[in-house]
C-alpha positions in Angstrom: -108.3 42.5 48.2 -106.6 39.6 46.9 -104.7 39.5 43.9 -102.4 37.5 42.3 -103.6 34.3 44.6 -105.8 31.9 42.7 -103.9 32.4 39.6 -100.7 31.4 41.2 -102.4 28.2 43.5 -103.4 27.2 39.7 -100.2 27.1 38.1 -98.8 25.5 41.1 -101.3 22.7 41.2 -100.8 22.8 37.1 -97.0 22.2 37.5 -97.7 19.5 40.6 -99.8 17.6 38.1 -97.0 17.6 35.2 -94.8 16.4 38.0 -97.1 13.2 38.4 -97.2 13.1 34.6 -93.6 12.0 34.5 -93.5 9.2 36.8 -97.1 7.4 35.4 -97.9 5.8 32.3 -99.9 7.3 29.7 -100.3 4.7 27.8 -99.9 0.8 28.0 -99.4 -2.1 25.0 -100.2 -5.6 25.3 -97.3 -8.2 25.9 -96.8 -10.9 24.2 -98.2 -14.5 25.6 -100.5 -12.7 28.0 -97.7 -11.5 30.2 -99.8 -8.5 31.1 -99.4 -4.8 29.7 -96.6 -2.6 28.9 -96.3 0.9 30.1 -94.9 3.4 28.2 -94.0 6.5 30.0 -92.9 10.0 29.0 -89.1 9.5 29.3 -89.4 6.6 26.4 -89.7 9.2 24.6 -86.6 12.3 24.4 -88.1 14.3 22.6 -92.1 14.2 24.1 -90.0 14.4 27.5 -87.8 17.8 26.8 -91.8 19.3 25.6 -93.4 18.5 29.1 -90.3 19.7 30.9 -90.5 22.9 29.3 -94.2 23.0 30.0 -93.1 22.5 33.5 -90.2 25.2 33.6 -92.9 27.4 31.6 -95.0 27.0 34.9 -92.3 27.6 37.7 -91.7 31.0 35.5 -95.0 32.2 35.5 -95.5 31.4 39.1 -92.5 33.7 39.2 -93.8 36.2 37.2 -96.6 37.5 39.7 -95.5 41.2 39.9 -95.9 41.3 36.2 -99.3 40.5 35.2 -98.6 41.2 31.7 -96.2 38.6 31.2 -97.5 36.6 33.4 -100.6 36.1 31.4 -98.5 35.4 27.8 -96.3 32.8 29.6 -99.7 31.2 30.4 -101.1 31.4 26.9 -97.7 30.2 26.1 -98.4 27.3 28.4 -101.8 26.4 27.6 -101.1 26.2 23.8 -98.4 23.9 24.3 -100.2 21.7 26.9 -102.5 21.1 24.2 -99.9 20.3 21.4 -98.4 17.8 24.4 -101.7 16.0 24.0 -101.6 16.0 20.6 -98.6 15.0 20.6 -99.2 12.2 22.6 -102.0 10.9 20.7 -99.9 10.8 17.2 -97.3 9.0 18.9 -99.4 6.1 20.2 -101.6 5.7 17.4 -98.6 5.8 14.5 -95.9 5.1 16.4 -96.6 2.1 18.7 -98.7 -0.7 17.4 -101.5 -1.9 19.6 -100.7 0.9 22.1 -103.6 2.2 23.9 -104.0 5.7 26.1 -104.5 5.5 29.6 -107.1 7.8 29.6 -107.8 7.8 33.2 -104.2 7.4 34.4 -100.7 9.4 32.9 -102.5 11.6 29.7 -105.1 12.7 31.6 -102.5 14.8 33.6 -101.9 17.4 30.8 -105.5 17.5 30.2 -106.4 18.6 33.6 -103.6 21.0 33.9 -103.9 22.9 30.7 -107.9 23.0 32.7 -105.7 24.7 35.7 -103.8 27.0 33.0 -107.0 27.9 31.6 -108.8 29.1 35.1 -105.5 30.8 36.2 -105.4 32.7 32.6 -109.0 33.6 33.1 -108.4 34.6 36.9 -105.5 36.8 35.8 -107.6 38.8 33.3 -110.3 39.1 36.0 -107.7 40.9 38.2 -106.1 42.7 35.6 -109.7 44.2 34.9 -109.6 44.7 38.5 -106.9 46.8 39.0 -107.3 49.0 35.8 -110.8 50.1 38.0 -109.0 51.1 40.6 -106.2 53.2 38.9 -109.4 55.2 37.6 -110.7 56.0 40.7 -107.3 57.4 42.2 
């Protein structure tokens, strides 16, 4: 029987993919004269930084956390909800911050995207087993 296996290969490939997050651009501005784009990453921003890196220490716990399934599972929810206000997040910033900013879509934001996907699959695995085991401590 395996438990406590997908859930965990989920959050890890969730954290590896807010690990790329950091280091590519999520969104990109035009220079002036033609010169090509601008790309703004995650660490222009302190405070949009310190929220992934949480996200990210938020993952590493609940990896951690796989004799508890309990707690395990709210550090997830935890995780999920804030992936998506990283997104949000992200959007707001662009769009009122940064004038002629655009999202890269299919490069750095769509890194928090697929990993709150992960977070999602590993929170439905999680119930799946915790369903699991509450069958077997009726039969004993």
């Amino acid at each position: 029987m395996i438990i406590q296996r997908w859930q965990n290969l989920l959050l890890f490939v969730s954290a590896l993919l807010m690990c790329v997050f950091f280091f590519t651009p999520f969104a990109s501005v035009a220079a002036p004269e033609g010169l090509g784009d601008i790309a703004i990453y995650a660490y222009s921003f302190p405070v949009f930084l310190t929220l992934n890196l949480a996200i990210f220490i938020m993952m590493i716990i609940a990896i951690a956390l796989f004799r508890n399934l309990k707690k395990q599972r709210l550090v997830t929810a935890t995780t999920i909800l804030l992936l998506i206000a990283s997104v949000v997040c992200a959007v707001i910033m662009v769009n009122n911050t940064i004038p002629g900013a655009q999202l890269e879509w299919l490069g750095g934001i769509s890194m928090p995207v697929i990993s709150a996907v992960c977070c999602l699959v590993a929170y439905i695995c999680m119930g799946k087993d915790q369903k699991k085991l509450r069958s077997y401590d009726r039969l004993r």
